[in-house]
C-alpha positions as CSV (number, residue, x, y, z in Angstrom):
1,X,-1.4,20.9,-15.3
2,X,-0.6,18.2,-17.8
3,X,2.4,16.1,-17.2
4,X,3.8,16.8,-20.5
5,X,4.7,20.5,-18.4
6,X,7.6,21.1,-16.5
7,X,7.9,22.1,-12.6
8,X,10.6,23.3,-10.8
9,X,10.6,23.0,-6.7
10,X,12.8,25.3,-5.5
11,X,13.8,25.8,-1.9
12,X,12.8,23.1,-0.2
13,X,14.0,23.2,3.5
14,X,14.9,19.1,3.7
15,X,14.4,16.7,0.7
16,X,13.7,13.3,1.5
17,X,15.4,11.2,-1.6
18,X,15.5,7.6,-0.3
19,X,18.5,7.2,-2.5
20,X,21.4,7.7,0.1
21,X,24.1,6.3,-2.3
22,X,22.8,8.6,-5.0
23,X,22.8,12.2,-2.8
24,X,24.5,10.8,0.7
25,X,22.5,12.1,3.3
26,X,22.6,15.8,5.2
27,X,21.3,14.2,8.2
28,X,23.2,11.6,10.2
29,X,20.6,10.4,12.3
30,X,18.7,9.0,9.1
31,X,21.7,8.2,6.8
32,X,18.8,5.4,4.7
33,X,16.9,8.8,3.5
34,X,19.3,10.0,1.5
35,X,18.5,13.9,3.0
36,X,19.4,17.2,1.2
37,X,19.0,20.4,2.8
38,X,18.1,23.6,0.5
39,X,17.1,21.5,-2.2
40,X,15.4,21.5,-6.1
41,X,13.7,19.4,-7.8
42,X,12.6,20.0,-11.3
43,X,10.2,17.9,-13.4
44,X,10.0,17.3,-16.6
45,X,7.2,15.3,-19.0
46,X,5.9,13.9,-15.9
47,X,9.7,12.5,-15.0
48,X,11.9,13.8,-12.2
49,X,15.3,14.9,-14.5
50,X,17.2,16.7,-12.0
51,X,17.4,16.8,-8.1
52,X,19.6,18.1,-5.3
53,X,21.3,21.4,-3.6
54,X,19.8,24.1,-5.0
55,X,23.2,25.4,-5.3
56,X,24.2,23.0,-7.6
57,X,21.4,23.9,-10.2
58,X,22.5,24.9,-13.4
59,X,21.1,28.9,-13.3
60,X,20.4,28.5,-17.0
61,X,18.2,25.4,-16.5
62,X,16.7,26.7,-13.8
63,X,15.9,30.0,-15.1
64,X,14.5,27.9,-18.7
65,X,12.0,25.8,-16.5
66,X,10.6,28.9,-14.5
67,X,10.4,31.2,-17.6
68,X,9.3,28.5,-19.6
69,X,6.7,26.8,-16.9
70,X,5.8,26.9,-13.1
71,X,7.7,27.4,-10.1
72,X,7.1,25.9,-6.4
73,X,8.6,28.2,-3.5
74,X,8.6,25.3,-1.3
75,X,10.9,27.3,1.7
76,X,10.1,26.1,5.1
77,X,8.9,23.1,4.2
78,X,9.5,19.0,3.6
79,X,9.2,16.9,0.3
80,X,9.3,13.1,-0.1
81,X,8.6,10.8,-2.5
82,X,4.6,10.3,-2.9
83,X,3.8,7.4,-0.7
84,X,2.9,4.5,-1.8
85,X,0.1,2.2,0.4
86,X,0.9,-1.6,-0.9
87,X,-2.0,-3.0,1.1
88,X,-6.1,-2.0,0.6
89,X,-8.9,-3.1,0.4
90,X,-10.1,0.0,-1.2
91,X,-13.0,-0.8,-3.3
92,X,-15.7,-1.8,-1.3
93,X,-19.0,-1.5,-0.9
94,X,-21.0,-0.9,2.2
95,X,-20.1,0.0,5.8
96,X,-19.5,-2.2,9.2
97,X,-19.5,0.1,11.8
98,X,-22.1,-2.1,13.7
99,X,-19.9,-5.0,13.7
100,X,-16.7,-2.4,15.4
101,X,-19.5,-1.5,18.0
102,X,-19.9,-5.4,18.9
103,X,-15.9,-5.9,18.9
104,X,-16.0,-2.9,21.7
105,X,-18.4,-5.1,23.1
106,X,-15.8,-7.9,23.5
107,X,-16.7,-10.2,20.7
108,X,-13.8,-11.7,18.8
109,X,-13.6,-11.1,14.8
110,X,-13.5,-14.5,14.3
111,X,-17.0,-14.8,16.1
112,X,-18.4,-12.4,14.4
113,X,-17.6,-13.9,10.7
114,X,-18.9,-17.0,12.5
115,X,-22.6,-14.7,12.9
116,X,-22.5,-13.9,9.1
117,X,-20.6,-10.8,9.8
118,X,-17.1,-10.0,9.0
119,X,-15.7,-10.3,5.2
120,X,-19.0,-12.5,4.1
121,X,-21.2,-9.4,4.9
122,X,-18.9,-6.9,2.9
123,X,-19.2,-9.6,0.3
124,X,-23.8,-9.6,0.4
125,X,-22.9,-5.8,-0.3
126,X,-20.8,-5.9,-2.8
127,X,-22.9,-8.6,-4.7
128,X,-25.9,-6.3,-4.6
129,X,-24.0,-3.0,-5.8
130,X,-23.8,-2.6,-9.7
131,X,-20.5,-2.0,-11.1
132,X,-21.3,1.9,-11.5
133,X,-22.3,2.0,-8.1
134,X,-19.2,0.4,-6.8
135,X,-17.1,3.1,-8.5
136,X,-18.6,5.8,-7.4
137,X,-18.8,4.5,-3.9
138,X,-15.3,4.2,-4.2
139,X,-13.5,7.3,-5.4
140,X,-13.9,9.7,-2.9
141,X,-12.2,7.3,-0.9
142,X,-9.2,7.8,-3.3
143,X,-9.2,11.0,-3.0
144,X,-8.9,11.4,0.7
145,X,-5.8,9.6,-0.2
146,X,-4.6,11.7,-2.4
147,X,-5.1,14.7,0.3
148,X,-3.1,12.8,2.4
149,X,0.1,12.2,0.5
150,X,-1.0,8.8,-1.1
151,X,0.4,9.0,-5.1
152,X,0.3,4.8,-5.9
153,X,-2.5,2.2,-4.4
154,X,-2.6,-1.1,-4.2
155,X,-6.3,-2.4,-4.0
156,X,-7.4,-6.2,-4.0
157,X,-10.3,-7.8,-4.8
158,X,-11.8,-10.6,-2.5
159,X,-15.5,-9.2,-1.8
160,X,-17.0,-10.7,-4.8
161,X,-16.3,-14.7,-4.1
162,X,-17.6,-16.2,-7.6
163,X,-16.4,-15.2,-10.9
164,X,-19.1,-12.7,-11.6
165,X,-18.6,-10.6,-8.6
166,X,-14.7,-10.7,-8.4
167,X,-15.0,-9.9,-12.6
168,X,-17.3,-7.2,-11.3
169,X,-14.9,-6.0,-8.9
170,X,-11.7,-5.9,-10.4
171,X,-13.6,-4.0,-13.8
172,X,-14.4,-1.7,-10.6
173,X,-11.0,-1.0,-9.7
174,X,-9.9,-1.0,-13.1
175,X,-12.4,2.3,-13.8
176,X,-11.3,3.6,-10.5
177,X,-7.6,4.1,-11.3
178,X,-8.7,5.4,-15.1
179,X,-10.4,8.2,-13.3
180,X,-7.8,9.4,-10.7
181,X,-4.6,10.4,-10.4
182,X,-3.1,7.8,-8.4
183,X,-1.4,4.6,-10.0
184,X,-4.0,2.1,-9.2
185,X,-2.1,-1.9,-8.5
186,X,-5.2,-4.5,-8.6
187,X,-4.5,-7.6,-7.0
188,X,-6.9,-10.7,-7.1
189,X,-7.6,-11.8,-3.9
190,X,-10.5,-14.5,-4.5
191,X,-9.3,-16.8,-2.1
192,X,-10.2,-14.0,1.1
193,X,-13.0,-16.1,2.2
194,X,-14.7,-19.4,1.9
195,X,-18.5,-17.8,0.5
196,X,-21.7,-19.2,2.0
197,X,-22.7,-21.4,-0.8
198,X,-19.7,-24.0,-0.4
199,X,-20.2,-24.6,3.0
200,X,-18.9,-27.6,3.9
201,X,-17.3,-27.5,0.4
202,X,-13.9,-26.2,0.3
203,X,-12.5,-28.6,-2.1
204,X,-15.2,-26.9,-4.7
205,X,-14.1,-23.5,-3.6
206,X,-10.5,-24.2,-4.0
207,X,-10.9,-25.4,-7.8
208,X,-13.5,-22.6,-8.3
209,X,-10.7,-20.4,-8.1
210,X,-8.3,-22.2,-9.7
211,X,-10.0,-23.2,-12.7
212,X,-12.4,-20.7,-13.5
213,X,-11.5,-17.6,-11.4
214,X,-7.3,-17.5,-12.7
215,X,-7.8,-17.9,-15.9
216,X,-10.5,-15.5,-16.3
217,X,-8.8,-13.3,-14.6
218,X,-5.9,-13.7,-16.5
219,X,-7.4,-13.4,-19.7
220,X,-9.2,-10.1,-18.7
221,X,-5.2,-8.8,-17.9
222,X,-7.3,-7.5,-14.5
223,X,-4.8,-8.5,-12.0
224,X,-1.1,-8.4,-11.6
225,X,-1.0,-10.5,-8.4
226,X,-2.7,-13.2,-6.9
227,X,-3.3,-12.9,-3.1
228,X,-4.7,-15.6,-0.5
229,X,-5.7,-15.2,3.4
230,X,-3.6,-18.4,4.7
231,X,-5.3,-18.2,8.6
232,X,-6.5,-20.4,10.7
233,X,-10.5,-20.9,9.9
234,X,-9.4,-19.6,6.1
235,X,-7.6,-21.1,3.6
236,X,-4.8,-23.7,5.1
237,X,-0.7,-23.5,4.3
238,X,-1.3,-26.0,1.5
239,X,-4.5,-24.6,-0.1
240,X,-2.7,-21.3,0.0
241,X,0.7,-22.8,-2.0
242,X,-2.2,-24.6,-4.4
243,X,-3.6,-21.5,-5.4
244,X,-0.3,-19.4,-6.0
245,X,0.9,-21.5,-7.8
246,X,-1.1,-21.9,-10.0
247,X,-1.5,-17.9,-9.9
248,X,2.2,-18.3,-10.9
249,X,1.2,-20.5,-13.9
250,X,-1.3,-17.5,-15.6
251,X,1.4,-15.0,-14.8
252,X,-0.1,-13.8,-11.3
253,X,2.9,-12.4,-9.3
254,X,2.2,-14.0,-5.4
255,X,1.1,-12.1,-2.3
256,X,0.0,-13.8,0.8
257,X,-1.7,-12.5,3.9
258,X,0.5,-14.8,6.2
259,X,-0.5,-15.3,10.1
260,X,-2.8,-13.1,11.0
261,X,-3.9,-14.1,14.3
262,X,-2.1,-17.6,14.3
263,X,1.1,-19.2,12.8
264,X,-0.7,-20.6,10.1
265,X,2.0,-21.4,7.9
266,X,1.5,-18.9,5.5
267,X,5.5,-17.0,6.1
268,X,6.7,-20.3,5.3
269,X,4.0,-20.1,2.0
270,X,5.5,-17.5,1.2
271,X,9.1,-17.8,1.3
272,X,8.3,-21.6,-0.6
273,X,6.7,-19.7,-3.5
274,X,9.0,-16.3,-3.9
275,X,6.2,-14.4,-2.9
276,X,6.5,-11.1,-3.4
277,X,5.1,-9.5,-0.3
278,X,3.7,-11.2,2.7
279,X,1.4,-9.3,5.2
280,X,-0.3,-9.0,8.7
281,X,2.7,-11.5,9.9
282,X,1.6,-10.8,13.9
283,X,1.9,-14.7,14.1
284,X,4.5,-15.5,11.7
285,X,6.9,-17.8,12.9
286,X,11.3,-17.7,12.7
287,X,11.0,-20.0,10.5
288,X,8.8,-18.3,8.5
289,X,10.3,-15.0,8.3
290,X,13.6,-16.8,7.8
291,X,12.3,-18.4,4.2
292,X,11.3,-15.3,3.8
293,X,14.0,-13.4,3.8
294,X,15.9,-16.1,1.6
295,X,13.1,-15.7,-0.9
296,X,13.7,-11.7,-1.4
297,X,9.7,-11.2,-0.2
298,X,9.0,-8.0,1.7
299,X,7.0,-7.7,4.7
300,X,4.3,-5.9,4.9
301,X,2.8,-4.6,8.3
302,X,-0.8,-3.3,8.9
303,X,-1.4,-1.5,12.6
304,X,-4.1,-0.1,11.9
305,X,-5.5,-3.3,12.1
306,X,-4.6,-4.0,16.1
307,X,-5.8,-0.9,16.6
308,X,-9.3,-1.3,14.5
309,X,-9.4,-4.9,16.4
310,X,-9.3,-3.2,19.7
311,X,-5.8,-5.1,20.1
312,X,-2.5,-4.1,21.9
313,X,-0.4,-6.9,20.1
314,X,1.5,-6.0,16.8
315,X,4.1,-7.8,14.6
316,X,7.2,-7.6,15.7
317,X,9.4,-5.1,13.4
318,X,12.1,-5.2,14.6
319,X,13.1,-8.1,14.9
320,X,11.8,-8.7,11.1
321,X,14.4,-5.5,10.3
322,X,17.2,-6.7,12.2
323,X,17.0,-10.0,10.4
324,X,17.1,-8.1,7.2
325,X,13.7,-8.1,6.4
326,X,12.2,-5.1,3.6
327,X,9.7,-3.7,6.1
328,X,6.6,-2.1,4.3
329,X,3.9,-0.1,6.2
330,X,0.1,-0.1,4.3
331,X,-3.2,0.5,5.9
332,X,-5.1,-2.7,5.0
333,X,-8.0,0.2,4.5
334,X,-10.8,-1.8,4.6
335,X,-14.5,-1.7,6.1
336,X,-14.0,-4.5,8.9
337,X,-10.9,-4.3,10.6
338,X,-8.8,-1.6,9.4
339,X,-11.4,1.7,8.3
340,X,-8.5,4.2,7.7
341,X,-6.8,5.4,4.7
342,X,-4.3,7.9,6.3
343,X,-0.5,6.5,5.4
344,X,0.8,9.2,7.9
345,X,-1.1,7.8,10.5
346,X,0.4,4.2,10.3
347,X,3.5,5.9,10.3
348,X,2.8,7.6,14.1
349,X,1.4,3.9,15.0
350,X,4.5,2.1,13.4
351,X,6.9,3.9,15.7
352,X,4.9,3.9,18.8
353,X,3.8,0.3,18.8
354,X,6.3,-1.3,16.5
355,X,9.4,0.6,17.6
356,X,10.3,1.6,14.0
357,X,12.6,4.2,14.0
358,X,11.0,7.6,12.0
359,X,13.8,7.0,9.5
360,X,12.2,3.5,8.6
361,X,8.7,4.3,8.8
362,X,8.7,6.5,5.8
363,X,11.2,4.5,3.8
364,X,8.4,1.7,4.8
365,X,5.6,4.0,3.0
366,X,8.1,4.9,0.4
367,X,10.6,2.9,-1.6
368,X,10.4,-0.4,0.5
369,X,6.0,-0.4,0.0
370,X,6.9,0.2,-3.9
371,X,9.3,-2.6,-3.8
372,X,5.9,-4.7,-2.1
373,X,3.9,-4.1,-5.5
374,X,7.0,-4.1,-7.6
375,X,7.0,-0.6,-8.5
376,X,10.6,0.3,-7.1
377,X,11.8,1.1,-10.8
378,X,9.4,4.2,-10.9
379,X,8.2,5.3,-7.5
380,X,9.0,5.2,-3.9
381,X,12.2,7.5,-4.3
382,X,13.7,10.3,-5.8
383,X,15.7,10.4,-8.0
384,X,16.5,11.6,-12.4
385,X,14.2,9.2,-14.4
386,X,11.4,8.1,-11.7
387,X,8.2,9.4,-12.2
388,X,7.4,12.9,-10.9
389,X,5.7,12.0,-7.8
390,X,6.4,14.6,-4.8
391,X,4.5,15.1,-1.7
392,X,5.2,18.8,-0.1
393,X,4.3,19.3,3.6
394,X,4.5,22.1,6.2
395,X,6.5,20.7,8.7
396,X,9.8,21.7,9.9
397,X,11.0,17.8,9.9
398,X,10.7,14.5,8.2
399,X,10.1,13.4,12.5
400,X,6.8,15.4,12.5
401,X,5.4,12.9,10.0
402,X,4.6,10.1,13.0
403,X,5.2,12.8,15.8
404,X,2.1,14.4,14.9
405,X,-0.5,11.7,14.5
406,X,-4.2,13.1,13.1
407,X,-5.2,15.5,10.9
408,X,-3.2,16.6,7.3
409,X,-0.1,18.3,6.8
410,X,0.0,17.6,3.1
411,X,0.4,21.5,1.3
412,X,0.4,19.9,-2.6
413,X,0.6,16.6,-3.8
414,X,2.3,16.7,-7.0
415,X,1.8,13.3,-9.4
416,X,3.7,13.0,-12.7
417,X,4.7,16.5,-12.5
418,X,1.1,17.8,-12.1
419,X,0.0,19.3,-8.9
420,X,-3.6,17.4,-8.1
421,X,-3.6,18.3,-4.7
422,X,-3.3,21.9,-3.4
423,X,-4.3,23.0,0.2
């Protein structure tokens, strides 16, 4: 179906809008979701143009668009906006499953990017794969995204480490989001890792990036943000503030990941710069989260990360939320530490171990991750003039989302008014 068509939802047992001062909200319990009950939603030239009661839908309209086009009987079941995962790794090359076997064995992931594993092997694999290899390694890893809900990606670079390989990467994730239907967001992310041929060199590293890798990158129009891993045995506070900005300076928007394992200083990076999202943030300190909220930046929490660590520590949500922090959800899908790409799922692990509430899990894999990638203008919400984007599922409740944990309850995934996902 081309997204020049138009579709009308009809019936939908609970729309979740994420615009509660646009439609109010039929559900007390979760007045930030902006809930209607017996809803429509009708799309038009990939653009949502009308949504609400189905009561209050124009018969004539209505009636135009299902003579005219296609209807969705979506009774008994839940729409929200398509989610939006603001943190992955996506395009990768090669697996690690050997290295989560020694972590179950009790060695730290720090010891085991001391051994040569960790994001240095991921980068040996990715150095060796050629670009049409990479992309077709890649893609059916978008599309188990797609199948579950997933409609806008955020994917970094980072396995690469010198200007070929990063080039090479990014043109991979470039060629990935031409040929699917998700909105693909490239960040750079040279500065992941310090590569094994400037050992003992991170001065030449640093300007590596800075003088070759940004411009280049810029240049290329490859990236719209700049990410840098400011953790301990990584890049420090100050290396991290070099690089962004000079990202800043080639038109790079900033992202940080920001205390991963150890207040590293990178919240306070953050906040210093205006960065737009900082993630992981286990470590982070008051300080930190406090510039941080003065800068506008969003946090951005990963469980599946403790969880892929073998960890029973998260970052602390709610305190982050009751400071008035934008709290964002993502996977970190990666191949080391965080091998999932299931949004729903980090929603189940968000409210168990984060104490989120349901209500601001899925604004934080809606409109709050879109605000993370800067995409709050289009996606994340719905409401007349955002794109299209509409996840159906057969549930009786937006609560099932984390309650049930596993498995997909996605029934279509619609994207720019086409359905590209039909169960």
């Amino acid at each position: 179906m081309a997204s020049g068509e138009t579709i009308l939802i009809r019936n939908i047992d609970q729309l979740i809008t994420c615009e509660p001062e646009l439609y109010g909200s039929s559900d007390p319990d979760a007045p930030a979701l902006g809930i209607i009950a017996d809803a429509s939603v009708l799309i038009t030239g990939g653009e949502i143009t009308w949504a609400g009661p189905s009561a209050d839908l124009d018969p004539a309209r209505a009636d135009g668009a299902a003579g005219a086009h296609r209807t969705l009987d979506a009774s008994g079941m839940v729409a929200l906006p398509g989610l939006v995962d603001c943190h992955t790794h996506a395009v990768f090359y090669g697996t690690r499953e050997r290295e989560y076997e020694m972590r179950m064995r009790g060695v730290p992931y720090m010891e085991i990017a001391r051994r040569g594993g960790g994001i240095v092997s991921t980068v040996s694999s990715l150095r060796s794969a050629s670009l049409d290899e990479l992309v077709e390694a890649s893609l059916p890893r978008l599309s188990d995204m797609l199948g579950q809900g997933t409609t806008t990606v955020e994917i970094k670079s980072g396995y690469g480490l010198d200007l070929e390989n990063e080039i090479k990467q990014l043109e991979a994730i470039r060629r990935v989001g031409e040929a699917t239907p998700l909105d693909v967001v490239p960040t750079f992310l040279g500065a992941h890792e310090f590569p094994p041929e400037f050992t003992g060199d991170r001065r030449g590293y640093v300007d590596l990036v800075i003088n070759e890798m940004l411009p280049a990158v810029s240049e290329r129009c490859l990236a719209e943000f700049c990410d840098v891993f400011c953790e301990e045995g990584v890049f420090t506070a100050a290396e991290s503030r070099e690089i962004l900005l000079a990202a800043r300076g080639h038109g790079l928007k900033p992202k940080i990941h920001a205390d991963e394992f150890v207040d590293s200083g990178g919240a306070l990076v953050a906040g210093e710069v205006g960065a737009v999202s900082a993630e992981h943030l286990y470590a982070a300190s008051r300080e930190g989260l406090e510039a941080m909220r003065e800068a506008g930046t969003v946090a951005v929490l990963l469980p599946g990360v403790s969880i892929g660590l073998g960890k029973c520590e998260f970052a602390d949500a709610r305190s982050m939320i009751d400071m008035g922090l934008d709290v964002a959800v993502g996977t970190d899908f990666n191949p080391g530490s965080s091998m999932t790409n299931s949004l729903p799922l980090m929603s189940s692990l968000a409210c168990s171990y984060m104490r989120l509430t349901p209500e601001e899990a899925i604004l934080g894999l809606t409109l709050r991750a879109a605000r993370a990638i800067c995409r709050e203008s289009s996606v994340g919400s719905i409401r007349p003039g955002k794109q299209g984007d509409v996840v159906l599922l057969d549930i009786p409740d937006f609560r099932y989302i984390p309650y049930h944990f596993g498995g997909s309850l996605v029934n279509k995934v619609i994207k720019k008014g086409a359905v590209v996902r039909d169960s």
